[in-house]
Residue, then its C-alpha position, 0 to 999 in steps of 0.5 A: x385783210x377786211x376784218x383789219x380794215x373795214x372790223x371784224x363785222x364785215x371781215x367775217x361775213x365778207x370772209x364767209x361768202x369768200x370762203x364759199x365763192x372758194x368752194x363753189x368755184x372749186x366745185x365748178x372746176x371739177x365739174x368742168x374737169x368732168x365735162x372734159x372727161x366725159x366728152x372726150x373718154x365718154x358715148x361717142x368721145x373724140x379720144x376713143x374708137x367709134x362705138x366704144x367709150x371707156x367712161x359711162x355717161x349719165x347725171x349720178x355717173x358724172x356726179x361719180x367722176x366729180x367725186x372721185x377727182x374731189x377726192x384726189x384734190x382732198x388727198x393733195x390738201x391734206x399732204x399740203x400746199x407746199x405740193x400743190x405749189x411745187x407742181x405748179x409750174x409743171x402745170x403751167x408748162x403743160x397748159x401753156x404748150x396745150x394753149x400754143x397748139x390750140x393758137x397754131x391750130x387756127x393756121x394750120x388745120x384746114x376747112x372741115x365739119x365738126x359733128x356736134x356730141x351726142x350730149x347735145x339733146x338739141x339738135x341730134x334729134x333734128x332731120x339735118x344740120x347736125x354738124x357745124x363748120x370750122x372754116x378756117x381763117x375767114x374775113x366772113x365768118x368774122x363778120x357773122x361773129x361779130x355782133x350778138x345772138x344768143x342760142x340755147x345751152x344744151x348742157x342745162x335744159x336748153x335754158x337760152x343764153x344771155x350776155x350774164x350767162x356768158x359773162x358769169x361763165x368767163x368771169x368764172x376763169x379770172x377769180x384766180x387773182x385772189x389765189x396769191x392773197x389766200x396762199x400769204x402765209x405760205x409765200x416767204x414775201x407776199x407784199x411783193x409776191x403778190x402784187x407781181x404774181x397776181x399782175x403777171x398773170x392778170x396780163x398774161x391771161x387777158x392777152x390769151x383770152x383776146x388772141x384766142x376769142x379774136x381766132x375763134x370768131x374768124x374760124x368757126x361757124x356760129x352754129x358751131x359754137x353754140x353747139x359743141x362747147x368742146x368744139x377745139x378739140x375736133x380742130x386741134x392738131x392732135x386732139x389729146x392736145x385739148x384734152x390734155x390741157x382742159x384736164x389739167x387747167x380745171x383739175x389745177x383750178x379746183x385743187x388751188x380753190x380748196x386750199x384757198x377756201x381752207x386758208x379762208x376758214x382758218x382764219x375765220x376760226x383763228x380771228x374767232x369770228x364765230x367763237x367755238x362754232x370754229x374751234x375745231x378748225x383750229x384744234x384740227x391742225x397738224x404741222x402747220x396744215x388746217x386738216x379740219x378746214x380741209x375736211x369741211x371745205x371738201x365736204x362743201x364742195x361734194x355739196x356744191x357739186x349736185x347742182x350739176x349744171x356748170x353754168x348755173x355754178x358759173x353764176x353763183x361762183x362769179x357772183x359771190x367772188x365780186x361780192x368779195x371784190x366789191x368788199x376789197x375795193x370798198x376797204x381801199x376806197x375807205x382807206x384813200x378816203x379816209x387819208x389814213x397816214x399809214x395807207x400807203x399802197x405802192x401800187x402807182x396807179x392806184x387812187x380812189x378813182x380806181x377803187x370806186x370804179x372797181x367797187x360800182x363795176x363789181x356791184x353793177x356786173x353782180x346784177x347783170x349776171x344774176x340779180x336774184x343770186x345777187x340780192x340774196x348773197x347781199x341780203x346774206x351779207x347783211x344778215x350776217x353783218x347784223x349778227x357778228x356785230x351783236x354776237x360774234x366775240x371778234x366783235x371787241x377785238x381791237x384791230x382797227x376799223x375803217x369807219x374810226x378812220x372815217x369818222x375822224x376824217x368827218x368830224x374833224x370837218x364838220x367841226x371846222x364847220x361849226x362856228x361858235x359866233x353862229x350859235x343861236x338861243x333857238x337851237x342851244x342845247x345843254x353841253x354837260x361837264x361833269x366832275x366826277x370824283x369817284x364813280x363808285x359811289x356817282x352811278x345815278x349822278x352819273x346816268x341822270x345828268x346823261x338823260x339831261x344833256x338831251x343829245x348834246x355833248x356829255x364830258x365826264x371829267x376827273x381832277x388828280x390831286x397832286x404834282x405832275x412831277x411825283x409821278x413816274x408816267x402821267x396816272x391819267x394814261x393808265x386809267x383812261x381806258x378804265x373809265x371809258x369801260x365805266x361808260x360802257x357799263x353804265x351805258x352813257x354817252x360820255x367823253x373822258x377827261x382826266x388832269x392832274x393839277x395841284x387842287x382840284x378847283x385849279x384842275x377844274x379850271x383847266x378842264x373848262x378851258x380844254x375839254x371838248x373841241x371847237x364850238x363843241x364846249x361844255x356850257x354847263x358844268x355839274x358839280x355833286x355836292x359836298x356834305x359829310x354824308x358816307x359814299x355808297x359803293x354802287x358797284x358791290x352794292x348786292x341791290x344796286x342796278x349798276x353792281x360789277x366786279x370789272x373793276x374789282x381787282x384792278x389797280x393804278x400806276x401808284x399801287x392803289x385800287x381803282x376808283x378806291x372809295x374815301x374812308x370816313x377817317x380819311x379827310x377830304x382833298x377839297x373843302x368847304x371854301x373851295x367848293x364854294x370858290x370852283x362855283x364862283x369861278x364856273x360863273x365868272x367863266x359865264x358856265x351854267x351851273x348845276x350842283x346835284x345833291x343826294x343822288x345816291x337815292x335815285x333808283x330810276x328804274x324804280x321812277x319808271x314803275x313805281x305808282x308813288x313817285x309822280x313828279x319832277x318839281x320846279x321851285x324857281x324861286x331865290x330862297x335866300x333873297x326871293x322876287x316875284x319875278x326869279x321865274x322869268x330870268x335867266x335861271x328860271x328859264x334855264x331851270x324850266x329848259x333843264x326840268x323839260x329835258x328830263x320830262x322827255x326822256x323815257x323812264x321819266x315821261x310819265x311823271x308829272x312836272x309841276x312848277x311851284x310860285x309863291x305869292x308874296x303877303x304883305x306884312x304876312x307873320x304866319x306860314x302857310x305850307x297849303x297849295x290853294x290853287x293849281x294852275x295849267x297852261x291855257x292849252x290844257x283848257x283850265x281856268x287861270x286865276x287873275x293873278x298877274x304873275x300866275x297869268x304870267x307864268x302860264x303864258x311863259x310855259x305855254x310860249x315855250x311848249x313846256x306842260x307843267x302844272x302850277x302850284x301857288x304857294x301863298x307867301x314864304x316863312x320870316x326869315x329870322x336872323x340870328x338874334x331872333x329879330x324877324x326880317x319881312x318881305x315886301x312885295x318890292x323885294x325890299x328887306x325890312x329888319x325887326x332887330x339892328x343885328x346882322x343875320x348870318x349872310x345876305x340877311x338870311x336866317x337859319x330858321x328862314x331856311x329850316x322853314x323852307x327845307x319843311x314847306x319843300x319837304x311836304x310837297x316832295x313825297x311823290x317827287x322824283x327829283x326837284x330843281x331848286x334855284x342856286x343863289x350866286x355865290x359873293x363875289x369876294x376877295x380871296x382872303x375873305x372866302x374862308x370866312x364867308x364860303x362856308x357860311x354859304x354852303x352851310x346855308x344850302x346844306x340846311x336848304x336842301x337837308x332830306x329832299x329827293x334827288x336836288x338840282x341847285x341850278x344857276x343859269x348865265x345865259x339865255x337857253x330858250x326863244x319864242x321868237x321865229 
């Protein structure tokens, strides 16, 4: 019932600590058993003539007797609970009338002295008042009785007694109400059973023990109850009466505590909380009989009972059955807290104010009882929380676990609590939607957006291409939970978005406008690239970090391999103008924008150790219409933000990032691919040359806490158009044309860009991965993409030809604040 309600976790160590309360309690029912025997057939026994006595008395002798009762418990077991069950009520007949005869003993057996045993080493040793006194039905003796003052117990070494003592040993006589839910399997409707069984007899015994203790306190001396443990025996009556009565109540006891812990450690085994360390449990049973869990929870118990003293096994019975309470109330005050739908308990006077009630009391009661016996079943519990969750093969199972319920309740609130109109630049975070079309071959893309989302939200989201209506079921059902085993394999933080839509940039559309949830909303979409290139299979790659053969043999609703790579013959579901169109649209949505390119060479393990690989560079820079001032708007801040993110996760602390300005030369005919200076931020102590937009630039990175090194590039190549005329640029950003024919798009050259791509390349030998500034894509009317989108894709395929592992960011709104 734990595991089903709070996870397998804290169902097997709570089952655990159950199952040996079970055997401790059986154990300690035993022992009682025997203290009856030999107090009554023992040295100077009440049912035997003076000076003789039937049984020897001795600590291995009574360790004999306890055995031997275990044995006839371990022969009952093993026949079965359905004997057990059919003398049940027998036993309760015998115990009730031996219980009456005690009641009307109180009335009817006059004043007299009782002699205190032999066993109680004490007082039998002192010169008088051996003896106490039983005086009847008195208003005086009440009175003495009615406050506290504890003596000795003679039965553990004269150890004083304490209210803990007592309470452990009494609280030991009610952890029977977990005896119906431990037999469910063998009543035919527990869910009403139980609940009247268990109250019946709650109430039943609680009015025993009140009539009982309010007649004992007005009859017998407080000598005599300190004294003689077995002081209504004496009396009774007839004084068979007790013996007969205090036999078969602990001897009924501890035969239902073994099949109980045997019913625990089955399921245990069956649940397979503790994977083949229990499978014997399992294997070993015959006719619906747990034979093996039998044997081991009677061989527990033959353990338990060398402690001896019954009071000290009082204590760590008692502690470790309201360990078990306190679990029960804490899974129906979850359950209650949680407003779970299908939580509804008929009990009417339940609520979450029992519950706590019932959990704070049990926690507290365990401390005061024993705080060492407690901290150490806790730290127990705890220890075995710990190594269930990391070991236990339970720990997949899907049965449901209260902190779902729970977190969902939380989130929901807090969510409601997070107000997008409050959003503020100081505390903007990136919140990445990634577009995934196969993630076979997106495995690094996949982790290296993930380091960069920097603790925000992280969506994987997936386009089907096709019509809703073809389908027989919705495809997106069946590979959900495929992709959310992607995410536990490659061991990123991500959500899961799949749609199917009839192109995947009208599929983009929609996954803009739903995924995430309230405030939490992606603002920054991340696109691969598109270019010819072959996709690699990073799942059956015999070098790849993210090799798996989960998805090897599984197969979608329409018949087809899972994540099936795309065969060069086939041709693409998106084109060049598409593309192209879902980043215009992403911007007129005012999303972030981020396309990655040649991501299928990043191996981050080997940016991690390699001594070659020492950069992440920043070139915030327009290439296709560059100003002195791109660094400092909206892209270059956010270009900066996202290169910081990265430099601060581990695997990529220990490069170096390094941010790259160029300075413009008037009427400049050469290229110069040198880096003439490099610049720090002032903090680092180095010297700032007086270049305004160096001193600029530092000052920014400085402001923003952002330590990075500054690489002056002197000026940028011609662009030359198509024609071979050469297009200059001024230091007012002012295009000046050598020929009157018009270059292939915004005045940009083809050979402009191969000169670009070269000067990038020689400073990217020892970059891990660089930012480059995504020029924003025309705004055009739809008849007039097809000509002019793939113009501009091919321009920033030329850009980026051979470098590292490329980010082509544009930015749209502001990401970073120097103000308090």
């Amino acid at each position: 019932m734990i595991s089903r309600t709070l996870g397998p976790e804290f169902g097997g160590s709570i089952g655990t600590l159950f199952f040996l309360a079970n055997v401790v309690s059986s154990a300690l029912y035993i022992t009682g058993c025997t203290e009856g025997l030999v107090e009554n057939f023992g040295p100077s026994g009440y049912l035997v003539p003076d000076g003789m006595h039937v049984l020897p008395d001795g600590r291995w002798w009574r360790f004999l007797y306890c055995s031997v009762l275990n044995v006839l418990n371990l022969l009952v077991c093993l026949v079965g609970a359905s004997l057990f069950a059919k003398t049940s009520v027998a036993i309760l007949a015998v115990v009730c009338i031996c219980l009456l005869s005690v009641m009307i003993s109180f009335f009817t057996v006059g004043p007299h002295e009782v002699a205190i045993p032999d066993a109680n080493t004490l007082v039998q040793n002192a010169t008088e008042h051996v003896k106490g006194n039983f005086t009847g039905l008195s208003l005086y003796t009440m009175k003495e009785n009615l406050f506290p003052s504890f003596g000795r117990d003679y039965s553990s070494n004269g150890e004083i007694v304490q209210f803990a003592t007592v309470f452990g040993v009494l609280f030991s006589g009610v952890t029977g109400i977990m005896a119906g839910a431990n037999m469910s399997g063998e009543l035919k409707n527990p869910a009403r059973n139980i609940p009247r069984g268990t109250l019946s007899a709650v109430a039943f015994t609680f009015f025993c023990y009140i009539i009982v203790s309010v007649l004992t306190a007005g009859t017998c001396d407080r000598f005599l109850l300190q004294n003689n443990f077995i002081f209504m025996m004496p009396i009774n009556i007839w004084p068979p009466f007790v013996a007969i009565g205090i036999l078969t109540a602990t001897f009924s006891a501890s035969l239902s505590n073994l099949i109980g812990s045997s019913r625990v450690l089955e399921a245990l085994a069956k649940d397979n909380v503790f994977g083949n360390l229990l499978q014997f449990v399992v294997r070993g049973v015959w006719k619906g009989n747990p034979i093996a869990a039998v044997l081991v929870s009677w061989m527990l118990v033959e353990f338990i009972m060398l402690i001896g003293s019954l009071n000290m096994i009082a204590q760590i019975n008692s502690v470790l059955f309201l360990l078990s309470y306190l679990a029960t109330n804490l899974a129906c005050l979850g359950l209650e807290l949680a407003s779970a739908p299908n939580f509804r308990p008929s009990f009417k006077y339940f609520s979450w104010h029992t519950a706590l009630i019932g959990l704070l009391g049990t926690l507290v009661m365990m401390f005061i009882i024993n705080p060492i016996y407690a901290s150490c079943s806790i730290v127990l519990c705890l220890m075995l929380v710990i190594a269930l969750h990391l070991f236990s093969p339970s720990r997949d199972y899907q049965w449901g676990s209260i902190s779902q319920a729970l977190i969902f309740h939380q989130v929901r609130k807090y969510l409601l609590m997070l107000d997008s109109r409050k959003d503020h630049v100081k505390f903007w975070r990136p919140q990445m939607l990634l577009l995934v079309g196969n993630p076979r071959s997106s495995c690094p893309l996949i982790h290296f957006v993930n380091d960069m989302k920097k603790s925000g939200l992280y969506v994987l989201g997936h386009v089907k291409v096709g019509e809703f209506s073809d389908f027989p079921l919705d495809p997106t059902l069946d590979e959900y939970t495929h992709w959310l085993t992607l995410v536990d394999h490659l061991k990123v933080k991500a959500f899961i978005e799949i749609t199917v839509a009839h192109s995947i940039r009208e599929g983009m559309l929609h996954m803009i406008r739903m995924s995430g949830l309230g405030a939490m909303k992606p603002n920054t979409i991340v696109l691969g690239f598109y270019d010819e290139e072959s996709p690699k299979d990073f799942f059956e790659s015999t070098e790849s970090q993210y090799k798996t053969s989960l998805f090897s043999d599984v197969e979608t609703s329409e018949g087809r391999r899972l994540f099936e790579l795309r065969s060069v013959n086939n041709g693409k579901s998106l084109d060049a103008t598409q593309f192209v169109g879902m980043i215009a649209d992403i911007l007129k949505m005012k999303k972030n924008v981020c396309v990655c390119r040649h991501f299928h060479n990043l191996d981050k393990s080997a940016v991690s150790r390699s001594t070659t690989i020492k950069y992440v560079d920043v070139w915030p820079v327009n290439f296709f219409q560059p100003d002195e001032m791109d660094p400092f708007d909206t892209t270059g801040h956010f270009m900066l933000q996202l290169a910081c993110i990265i430099n601060m996760v581990p695997g990529w602390k220990n490069l170096t990032l390094r941010v790259f300005q160029y300075t413009v030369a008037h009427q400049q005919t050469s290229v110069d691919l040198e880096v003439t200076s490099t610049v720090e931020p002032p903090h680092k102590n180095t010297h700032v040359p007086s270049h305004t937009s160096a001193e600029r630039l530092c000052n920014l990175l400085q402001s923003l806490r952002i330590a990075a090194t500054i690489h002056q590039v002197p000026g940028l190549p011609p662009q030359i158009n198509a024609e071979g005329g050469c297009v200059m640029v001024n230091a007012n950003n002012s295009n000046v044309r050598t020929s009157s024919a018009q270059p292939l798009l915004n005045n940009v050259s083809r050979t402009y860009l191969l000169s670009v791509n070269q000067l990038i390349r020689q400073h990217s030998e020892q970059t891990a991965a660089t930012f480059i500034y995504l020029p924003p894509p025309p705004s055009l009317p739809i008849w007039e993409e097809r000509e002019v989108y793939p113009q501009f894709l091919q321009l920033l395929t030329e850009l980026t030809a051979d470098l590292p592992p490329t980010i082509l960011v544009h930015g749209v709104s502001a990401v970073t604040s120097t103000t308090l």
